[in-house]
C-alpha positions in Angstrom: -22.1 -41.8 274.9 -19.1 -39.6 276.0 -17.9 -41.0 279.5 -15.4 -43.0 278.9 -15.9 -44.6 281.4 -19.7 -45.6 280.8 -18.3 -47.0 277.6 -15.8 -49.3 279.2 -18.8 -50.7 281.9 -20.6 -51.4 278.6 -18.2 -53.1 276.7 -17.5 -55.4 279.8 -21.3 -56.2 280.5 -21.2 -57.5 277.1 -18.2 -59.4 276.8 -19.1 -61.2 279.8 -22.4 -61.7 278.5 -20.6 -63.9 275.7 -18.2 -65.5 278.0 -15.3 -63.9 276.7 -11.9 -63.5 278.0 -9.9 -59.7 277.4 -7.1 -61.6 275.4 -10.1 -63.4 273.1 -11.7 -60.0 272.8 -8.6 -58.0 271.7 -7.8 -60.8 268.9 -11.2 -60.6 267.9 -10.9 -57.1 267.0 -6.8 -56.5 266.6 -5.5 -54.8 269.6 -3.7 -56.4 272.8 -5.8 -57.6 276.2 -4.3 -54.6 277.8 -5.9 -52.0 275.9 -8.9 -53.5 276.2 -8.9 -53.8 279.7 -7.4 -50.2 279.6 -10.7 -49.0 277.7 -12.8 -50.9 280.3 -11.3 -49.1 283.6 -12.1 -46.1 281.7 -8.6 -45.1 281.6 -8.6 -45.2 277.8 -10.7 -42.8 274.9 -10.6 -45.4 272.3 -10.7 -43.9 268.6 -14.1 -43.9 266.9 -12.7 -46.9 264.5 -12.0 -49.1 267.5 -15.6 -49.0 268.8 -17.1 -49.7 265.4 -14.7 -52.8 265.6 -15.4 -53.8 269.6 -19.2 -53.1 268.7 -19.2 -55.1 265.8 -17.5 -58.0 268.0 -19.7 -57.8 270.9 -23.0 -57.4 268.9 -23.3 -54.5 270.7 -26.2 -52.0 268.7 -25.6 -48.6 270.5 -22.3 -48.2 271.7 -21.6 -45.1 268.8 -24.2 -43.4 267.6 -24.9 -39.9 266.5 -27.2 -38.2 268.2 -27.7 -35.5 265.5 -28.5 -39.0 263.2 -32.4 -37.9 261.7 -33.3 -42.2 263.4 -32.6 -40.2 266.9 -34.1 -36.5 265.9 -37.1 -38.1 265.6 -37.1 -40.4 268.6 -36.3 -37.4 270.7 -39.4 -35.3 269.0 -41.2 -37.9 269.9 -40.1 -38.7 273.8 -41.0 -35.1 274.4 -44.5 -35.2 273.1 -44.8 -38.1 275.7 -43.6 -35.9 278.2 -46.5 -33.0 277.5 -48.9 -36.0 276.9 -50.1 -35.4 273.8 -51.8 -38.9 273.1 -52.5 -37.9 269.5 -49.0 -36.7 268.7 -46.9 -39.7 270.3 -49.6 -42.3 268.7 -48.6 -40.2 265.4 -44.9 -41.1 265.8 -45.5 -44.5 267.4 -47.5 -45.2 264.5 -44.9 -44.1 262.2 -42.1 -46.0 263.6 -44.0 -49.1 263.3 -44.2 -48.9 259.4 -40.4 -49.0 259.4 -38.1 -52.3 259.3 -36.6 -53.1 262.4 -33.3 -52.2 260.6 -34.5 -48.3 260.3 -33.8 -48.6 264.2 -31.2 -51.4 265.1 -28.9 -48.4 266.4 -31.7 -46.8 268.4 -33.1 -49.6 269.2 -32.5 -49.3 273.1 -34.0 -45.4 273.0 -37.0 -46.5 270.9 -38.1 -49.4 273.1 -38.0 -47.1 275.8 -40.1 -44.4 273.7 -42.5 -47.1 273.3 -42.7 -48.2 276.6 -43.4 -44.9 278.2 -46.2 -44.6 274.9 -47.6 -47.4 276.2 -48.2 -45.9 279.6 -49.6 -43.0 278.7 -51.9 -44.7 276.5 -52.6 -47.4 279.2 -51.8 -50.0 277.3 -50.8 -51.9 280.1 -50.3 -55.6 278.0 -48.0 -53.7 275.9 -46.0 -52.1 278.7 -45.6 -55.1 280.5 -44.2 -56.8 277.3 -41.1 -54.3 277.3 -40.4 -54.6 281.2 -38.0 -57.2 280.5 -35.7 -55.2 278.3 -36.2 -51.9 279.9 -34.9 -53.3 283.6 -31.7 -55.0 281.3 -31.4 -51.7 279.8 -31.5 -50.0 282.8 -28.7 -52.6 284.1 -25.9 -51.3 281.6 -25.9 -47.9 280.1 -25.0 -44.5 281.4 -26.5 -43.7 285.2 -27.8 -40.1 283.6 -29.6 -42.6 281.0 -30.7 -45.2 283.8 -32.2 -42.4 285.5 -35.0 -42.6 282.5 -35.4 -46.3 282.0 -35.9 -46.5 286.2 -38.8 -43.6 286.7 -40.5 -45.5 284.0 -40.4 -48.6 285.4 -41.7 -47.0 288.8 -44.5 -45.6 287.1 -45.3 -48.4 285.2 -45.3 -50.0 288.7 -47.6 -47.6 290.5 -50.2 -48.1 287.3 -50.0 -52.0 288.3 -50.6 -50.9 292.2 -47.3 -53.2 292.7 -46.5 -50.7 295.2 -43.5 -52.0 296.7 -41.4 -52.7 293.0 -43.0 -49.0 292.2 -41.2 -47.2 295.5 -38.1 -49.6 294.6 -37.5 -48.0 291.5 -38.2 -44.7 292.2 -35.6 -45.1 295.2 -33.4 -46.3 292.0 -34.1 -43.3 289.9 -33.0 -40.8 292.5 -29.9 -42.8 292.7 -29.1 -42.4 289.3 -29.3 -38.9 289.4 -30.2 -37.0 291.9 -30.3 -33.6 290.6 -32.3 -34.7 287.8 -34.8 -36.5 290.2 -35.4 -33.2 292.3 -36.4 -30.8 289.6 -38.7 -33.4 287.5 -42.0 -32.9 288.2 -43.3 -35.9 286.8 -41.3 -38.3 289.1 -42.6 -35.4 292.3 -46.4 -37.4 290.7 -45.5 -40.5 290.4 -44.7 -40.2 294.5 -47.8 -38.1 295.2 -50.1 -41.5 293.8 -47.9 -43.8 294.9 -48.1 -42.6 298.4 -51.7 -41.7 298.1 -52.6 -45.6 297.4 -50.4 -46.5 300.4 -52.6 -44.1 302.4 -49.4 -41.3 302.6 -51.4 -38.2 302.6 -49.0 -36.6 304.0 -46.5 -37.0 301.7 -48.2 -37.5 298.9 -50.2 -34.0 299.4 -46.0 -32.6 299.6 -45.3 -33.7 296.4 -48.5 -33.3 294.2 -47.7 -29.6 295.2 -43.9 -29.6 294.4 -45.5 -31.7 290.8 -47.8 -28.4 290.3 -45.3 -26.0 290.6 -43.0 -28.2 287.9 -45.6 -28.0 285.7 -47.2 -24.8 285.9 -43.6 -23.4 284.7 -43.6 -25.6 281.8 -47.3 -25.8 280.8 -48.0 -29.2 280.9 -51.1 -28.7 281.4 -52.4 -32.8 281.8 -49.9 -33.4 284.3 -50.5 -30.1 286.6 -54.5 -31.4 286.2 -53.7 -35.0 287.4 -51.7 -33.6 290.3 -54.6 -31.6 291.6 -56.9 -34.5 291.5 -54.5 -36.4 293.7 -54.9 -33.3 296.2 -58.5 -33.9 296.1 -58.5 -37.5 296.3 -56.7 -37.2 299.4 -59.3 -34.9 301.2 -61.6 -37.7 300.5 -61.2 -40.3 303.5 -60.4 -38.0 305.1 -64.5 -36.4 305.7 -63.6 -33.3 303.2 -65.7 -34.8 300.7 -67.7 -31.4 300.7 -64.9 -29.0 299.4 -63.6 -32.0 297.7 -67.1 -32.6 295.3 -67.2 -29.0 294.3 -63.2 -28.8 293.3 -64.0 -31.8 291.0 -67.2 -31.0 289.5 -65.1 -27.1 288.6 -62.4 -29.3 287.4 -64.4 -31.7 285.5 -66.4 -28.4 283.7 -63.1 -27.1 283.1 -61.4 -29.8 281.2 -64.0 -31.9 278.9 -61.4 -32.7 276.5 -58.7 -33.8 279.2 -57.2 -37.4 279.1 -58.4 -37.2 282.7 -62.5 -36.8 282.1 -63.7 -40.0 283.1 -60.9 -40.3 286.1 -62.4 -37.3 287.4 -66.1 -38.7 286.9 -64.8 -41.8 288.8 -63.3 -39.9 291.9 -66.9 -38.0 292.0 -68.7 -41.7 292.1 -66.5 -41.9 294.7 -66.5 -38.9 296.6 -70.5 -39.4 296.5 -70.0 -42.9 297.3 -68.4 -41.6 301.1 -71.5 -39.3 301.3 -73.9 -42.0 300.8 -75.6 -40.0 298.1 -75.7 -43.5 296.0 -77.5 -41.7 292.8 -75.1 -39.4 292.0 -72.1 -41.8 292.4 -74.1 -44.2 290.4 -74.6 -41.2 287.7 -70.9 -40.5 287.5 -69.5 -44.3 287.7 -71.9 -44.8 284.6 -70.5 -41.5 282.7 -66.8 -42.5 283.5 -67.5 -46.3 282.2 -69.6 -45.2 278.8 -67.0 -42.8 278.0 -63.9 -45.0 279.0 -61.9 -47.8 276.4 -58.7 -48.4 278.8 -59.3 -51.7 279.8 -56.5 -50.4 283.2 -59.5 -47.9 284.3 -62.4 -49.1 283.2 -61.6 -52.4 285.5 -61.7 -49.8 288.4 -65.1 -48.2 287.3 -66.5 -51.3 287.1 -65.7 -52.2 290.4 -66.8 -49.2 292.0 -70.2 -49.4 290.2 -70.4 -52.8 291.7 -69.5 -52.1 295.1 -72.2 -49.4 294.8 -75.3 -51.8 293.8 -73.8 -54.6 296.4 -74.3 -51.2 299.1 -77.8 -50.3 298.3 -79.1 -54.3 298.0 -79.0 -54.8 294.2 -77.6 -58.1 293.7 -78.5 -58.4 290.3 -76.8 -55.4 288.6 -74.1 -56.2 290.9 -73.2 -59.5 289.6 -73.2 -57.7 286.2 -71.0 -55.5 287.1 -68.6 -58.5 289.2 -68.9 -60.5 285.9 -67.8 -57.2 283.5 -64.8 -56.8 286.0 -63.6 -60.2 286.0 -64.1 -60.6 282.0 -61.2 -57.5 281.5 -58.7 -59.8 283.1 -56.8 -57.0 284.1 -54.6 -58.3 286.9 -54.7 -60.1 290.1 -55.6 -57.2 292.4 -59.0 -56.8 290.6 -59.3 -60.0 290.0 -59.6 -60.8 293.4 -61.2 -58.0 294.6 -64.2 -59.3 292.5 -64.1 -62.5 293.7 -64.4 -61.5 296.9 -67.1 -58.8 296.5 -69.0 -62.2 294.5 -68.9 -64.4 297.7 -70.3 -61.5 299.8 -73.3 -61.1 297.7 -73.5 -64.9 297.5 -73.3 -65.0 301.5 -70.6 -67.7 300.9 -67.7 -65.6 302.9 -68.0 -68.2 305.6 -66.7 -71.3 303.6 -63.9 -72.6 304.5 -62.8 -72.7 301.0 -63.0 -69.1 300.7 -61.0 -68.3 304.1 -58.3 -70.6 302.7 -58.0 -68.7 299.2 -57.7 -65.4 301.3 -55.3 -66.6 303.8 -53.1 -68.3 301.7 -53.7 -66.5 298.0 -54.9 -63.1 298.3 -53.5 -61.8 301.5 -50.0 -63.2 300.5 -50.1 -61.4 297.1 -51.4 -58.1 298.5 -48.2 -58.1 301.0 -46.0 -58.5 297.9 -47.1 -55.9 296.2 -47.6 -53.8 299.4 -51.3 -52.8 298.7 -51.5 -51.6 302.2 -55.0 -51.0 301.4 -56.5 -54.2 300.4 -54.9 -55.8 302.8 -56.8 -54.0 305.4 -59.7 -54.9 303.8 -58.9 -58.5 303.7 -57.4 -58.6 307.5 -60.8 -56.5 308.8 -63.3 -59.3 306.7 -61.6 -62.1 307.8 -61.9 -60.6 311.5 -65.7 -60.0 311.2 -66.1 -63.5 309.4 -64.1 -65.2 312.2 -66.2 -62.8 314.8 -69.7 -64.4 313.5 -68.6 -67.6 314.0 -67.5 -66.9 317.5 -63.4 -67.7 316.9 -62.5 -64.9 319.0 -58.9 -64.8 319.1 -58.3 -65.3 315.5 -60.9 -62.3 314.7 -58.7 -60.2 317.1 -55.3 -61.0 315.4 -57.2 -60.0 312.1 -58.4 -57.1 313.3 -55.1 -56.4 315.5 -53.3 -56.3 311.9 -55.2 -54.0 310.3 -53.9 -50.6 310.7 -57.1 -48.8 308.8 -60.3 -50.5 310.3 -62.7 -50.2 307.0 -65.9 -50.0 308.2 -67.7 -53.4 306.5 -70.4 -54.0 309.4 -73.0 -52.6 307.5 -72.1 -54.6 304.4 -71.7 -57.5 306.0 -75.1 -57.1 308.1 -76.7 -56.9 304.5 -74.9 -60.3 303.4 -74.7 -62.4 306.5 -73.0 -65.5 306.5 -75.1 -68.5 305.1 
């Protein structure tokens, strides 16, 4: 870390994190409270024997290292096969640094936590991510803005794989603070906007920045990246009735690019491009390919759901409950969690109980406004409009329907499942 003055912020993080005073500091390691306050106001370039001594005193595990150090070379090799995601490479190293004691990496230990982190997303090992969060945020808290910059981006992505849309736009906001240049010309954190604004029904936007994202990566071949910033162009012709350029584009891209990370996303989006056609066979055909070929609990929780949604459309209860139960056994978060539930108590016909109006006034709804899932909360204020309709409370199915701002079209769904 050369600022000096990064290095002071540091050192002062941690000794307030042990409750210490400058003057018990500076007779902890042999100089006066002056210079260490001197050193913390950045207004000092202590010698590299001081540091050893303050790090050693503060328990501090990166404060001098050397970057050149073979721990580091290799950590570095690794973050940038993350960056071109190349699974089989960064699993390599992952792999690798696992075999080691935790000593091999006390130094590094900061960098490699992060390198692990950002494996995990690009594995979608989304239990394992989540396990890191705590640290990474901390991290984020206390070293070098230029070094936040990476800790922050990941966290935002992290967030947009969780569809915890509001941390996810937080931390991107974050991330651009911490350096803006930096922010501008990286074309993965130009993605990470284009699907986060394409969940919160951005098209706009999100359309502006897949294409800034493309141009990123065409210069610097990373070829998975430039693929999964096309799909988010298509995706966002789909509501919006181009679902007949958008079928064609994917079924080129998907015939293009059997060996991509992306296959079975692609085979999902053509379920569900099909899906918006009506053409219930072929989105059945693709949701099966994109399920059979897909181990990431993360997507395979969203397959499963659209397969289910599909057989709860076209009247087959039975392979939809399948389908519900095979969601809800991947325990992979709240949002799908209660998505399932709810899609359940349609095909039961038990939407109307007052026990299940209560869960999504006071449960569901309330959690999809935290994360701002501006989608599924449409959903939810549109049902519980229709369900208040049927049973003739007219004013609280038009402050339902009043709040939704995308009026999904259930009527058909619902006519299908009426209220018991």
């Amino acid at each position: 870390m050369e600022d000096v003055y990064e290095i002071g912020q540091l050192i002062k993080y941690h000794r307030k994190k042990m409750n210490l005073t400058l003057k018990q500091l500076g007779k902890m390691v042999g100089y006066s409270a002056a210079a260490i306050s001197k050193i913390e106001a950045g207004k000092y370039n202590p010698p590299k024997h001081m540091l050893e001594a303050i790090q050693k005193a503060l328990h501090i595990k990166e404060l001098v290292y050397d970057k050149q150090h073979p721990v580091y070379v290799k950590l570095s090799a690794w973050q940038k096969e993350i960056a071109q995601n190349n699974i089989a490479e960064s699993t390599e190293y992952y792999l690798q640094m696992q075999q080691y004691p935790v000593s091999f990496y006390t130094n590094y230990e900061s960098v490699y936590l992060l390198q692990r982190f950002q494996h995990s997303l690009l594995c979608f090992h989304i239990e394992e991510a989540a396990s890191l969060v705590c640290h990474i945020q901390e991290t984020a808290l206390r070293v070098p803005q230029q070094d936040a910059y990476h800790y922050n981006k990941s966290l935002a992505f992290f967030y947009v794989l969780q569809d915890q849309l509001k941390n996810a736009h937080i931390y991107l906001r974050v991330a651009k603070r911490s350096d803006k240049n930096i922010f501008e010309e990286d074309g993965a954190a130009h993605l990470y906007q284009a699907i986060l604004y394409s969940k919160m029904e951005n098209y706009i936007d999100s359309n502006h920045h897949a294409s800034i994202a493309i141009k990123f990566f065409l210069e610097s071949m990373n070829n998975e990246n430039l693929l999964l910033s096309r799909i988010i162009l298509i995706i966002n012709d789909i509501p919006l009735g181009k679902t007949a350029s958008a079928i064609p584009a994917l079924h080129k891209l998907l015939e293009n690019n059997r060996n991509s990370i992306h296959t079975t996303f692609i085979q999902y989006i053509l379920s569900l491009a099909y899906l918006f056609e009506n053409n219930y066979d072929a989105s059945l055909k693709h949701s099966r390919e994109a399920i059979n070929k897909e181990d990431r609990k993360s997507l395979r929780v969203a397959y499963l759901y659209l397969r289910a949604f599909t057989y709860v459309l076209i009247g087959n209860k039975d392979n939809a409950n399948v389908y519900i139960s095979g969601g809800l056994k991947l325990k992979q978060g709240k949002k799908y969690d209660y998505k399932f539930y709810i899609l359940h108590h349609i095909v039961q016909q038990s939407y109307g109980e007052e026990s299940f109006k209560q869960k999504m006034k006071k449960e569901i709804i309330r959690y999809y406004q935290q994360t701002g899932d501006k989608a599924e909360l449409d959903f939810c204020y549109v049902l519980l409009g229709k369900i208040h309709y049927d049973q003739q409370h007219y004013k609280q199915s038009a402050d339902y329907f009043f709040q939704a701002t995308s009026k999904h079209n259930i009527a058909k769904l619902l006519t299908m499942y009426p209220q018991k």
